[in-house]
C-alpha positions, 0 to 999 in steps of 0.5 A, spaced: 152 496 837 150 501 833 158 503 831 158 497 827 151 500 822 154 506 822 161 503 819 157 499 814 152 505 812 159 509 811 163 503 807 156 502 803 155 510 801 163 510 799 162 503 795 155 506 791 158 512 790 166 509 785 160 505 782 157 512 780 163 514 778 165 508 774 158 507 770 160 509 763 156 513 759 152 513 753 155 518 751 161 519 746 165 524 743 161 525 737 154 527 742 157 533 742 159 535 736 155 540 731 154 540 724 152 548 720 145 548 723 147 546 730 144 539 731 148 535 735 150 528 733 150 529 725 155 531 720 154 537 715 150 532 709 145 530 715 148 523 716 148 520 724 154 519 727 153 515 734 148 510 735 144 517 739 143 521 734 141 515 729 135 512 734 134 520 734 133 520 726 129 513 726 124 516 732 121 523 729 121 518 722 116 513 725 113 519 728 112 523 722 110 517 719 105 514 724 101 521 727 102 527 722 101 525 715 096 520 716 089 522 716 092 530 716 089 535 712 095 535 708 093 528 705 087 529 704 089 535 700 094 531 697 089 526 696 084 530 692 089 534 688 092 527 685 085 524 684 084 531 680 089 530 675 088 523 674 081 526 671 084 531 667 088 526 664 084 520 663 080 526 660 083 526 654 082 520 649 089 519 647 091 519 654 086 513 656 088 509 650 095 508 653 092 507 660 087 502 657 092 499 653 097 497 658 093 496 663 090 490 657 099 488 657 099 487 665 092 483 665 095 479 660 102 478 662 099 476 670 094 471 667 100 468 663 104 467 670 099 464 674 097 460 667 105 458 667 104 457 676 098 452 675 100 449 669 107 447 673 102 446 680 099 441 675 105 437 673 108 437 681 101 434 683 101 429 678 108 426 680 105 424 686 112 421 690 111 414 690 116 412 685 118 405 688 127 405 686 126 396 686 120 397 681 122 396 674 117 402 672 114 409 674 109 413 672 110 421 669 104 424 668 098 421 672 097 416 678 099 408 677 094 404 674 092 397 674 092 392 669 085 392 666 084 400 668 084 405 661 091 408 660 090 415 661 091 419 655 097 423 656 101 419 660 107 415 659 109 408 662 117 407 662 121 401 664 126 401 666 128 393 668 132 391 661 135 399 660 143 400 662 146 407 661 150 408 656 156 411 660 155 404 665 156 399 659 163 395 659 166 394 652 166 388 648 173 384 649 176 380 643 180 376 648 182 376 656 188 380 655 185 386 652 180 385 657 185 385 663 189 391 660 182 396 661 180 393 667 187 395 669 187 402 666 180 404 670 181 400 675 175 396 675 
C-alpha cells in the first residue's frame, strides 16, 4: 500500500520539478546589460531598455515625487527663496506695472470667454427642443407663445407652410415635350 504513495510522490517531485525548470523568466537579455555608470537595463543617454528597468525608472519617480520633496526642508527653502525674489521684484514699480497690467489683460480675456459661454449657454436654452417637424412654424430665441400673449422683443416667428427651397422648385415648361425631356435627363 504504501509502494503506490511513494510512487505518486516520487512522479509528483519529478512532475514539479520540469514545471520549474520550464517556468519562463522575467528576465531578458537586455537585464543584464550595463550602460557607462554600471546600471543594469539602460542605454548610455539613460533610457530604459526592458519592461524591468522602465518600472524601475517609474517606481523611484513616483517615490521621489511622493515622499522626498513634499514637505522637505528643501522645499520649504525653495518656497522662501522664490517668494523672496518676488518681493524684490514686485519691489520695483516698473516691474509691478507689467505684472498689474497683464494680470488687467488675463482678467479681461477670462471674462470675455465666460461672456461668450454664457451668452452661447443662453441661446441653447432658448431653443428648447421642442421644434414639431409637421408644424408650419418654430420659435428661435424664446419659448412658444399663444395667440393673445405679448411677442416677446427679440424673438422671431418663421413660417414655414407656404416656403419651398429654391434647390426643390421644378421649372415652368412651355409644353409637354420639354417637360418630358427634363424629367428624362433628371430622372424624376
Amino acid at each position: 500500500m504504501s509502494d503506490w504513495k511513494q510512487q505518486l510522490e516520487q512522479a509528483y517531485q519529478h512532475i514539479s520539478k520540469i514545471k520549474k525548470d520550464t517556468k519562463p523568466s522575467d528576465k531578458t537579455a537586455k537585464d543584464n546589460l550595463e550602460n557607462f555608470r554600471g546600471k543594469k537595463g539602460v542605454n548610455d543617454s539613460g533610457i530604459p531598455l526592458t519592461e524591468r528597468a522602465n518600472k524601475k525608472l517609474r517606481k523611484n519617480r513616483l517615490n521621489y515625487k511622493k515622499y522626498n520633496y513634499s514637505g522637505s526642508r528643501l522645499q520649504f527653502i525653495n518656497d522662501a527663496r522664490a517668494e523672496a525674489a518676488r518681493k524684490h521684484r514686485m519691489g520695483s514699480p516698473q516691474h509691478s506695472e507689467r505684472v498689474n497690467k497683464i494680470l488687467e489683460l488675463a482678467d479681461r480675456e477670462i471674462q470675455k470667454d465666460h461672456d461668450q459661454k454664457e451668452y452661447q449657454r443662453r441661446i441653447n436654452r432658448s431653443w428648447d427642443g421642442s421644434f414639431d417637424k409637421n408644424s408650419s412654424s418654430f420659435h428661435y430665441m424664446g419659448r412658444g407663445y399663444s395667440i393673445g400673449s405679448e411677442m416677446p422683443e427679440k424673438s422671431v416667428e418663421v413660417d414655414l407652410s407656404g416656403a419651398k427651397s429654391v434647390l426643390d422648385r421644378e421649372p415652368e415648361f412651355k409644353n409637354k415635350v420639354e417637360e418630358n425631356i427634363w424629367r428624362l435627363k433628371n430622372k424624376k
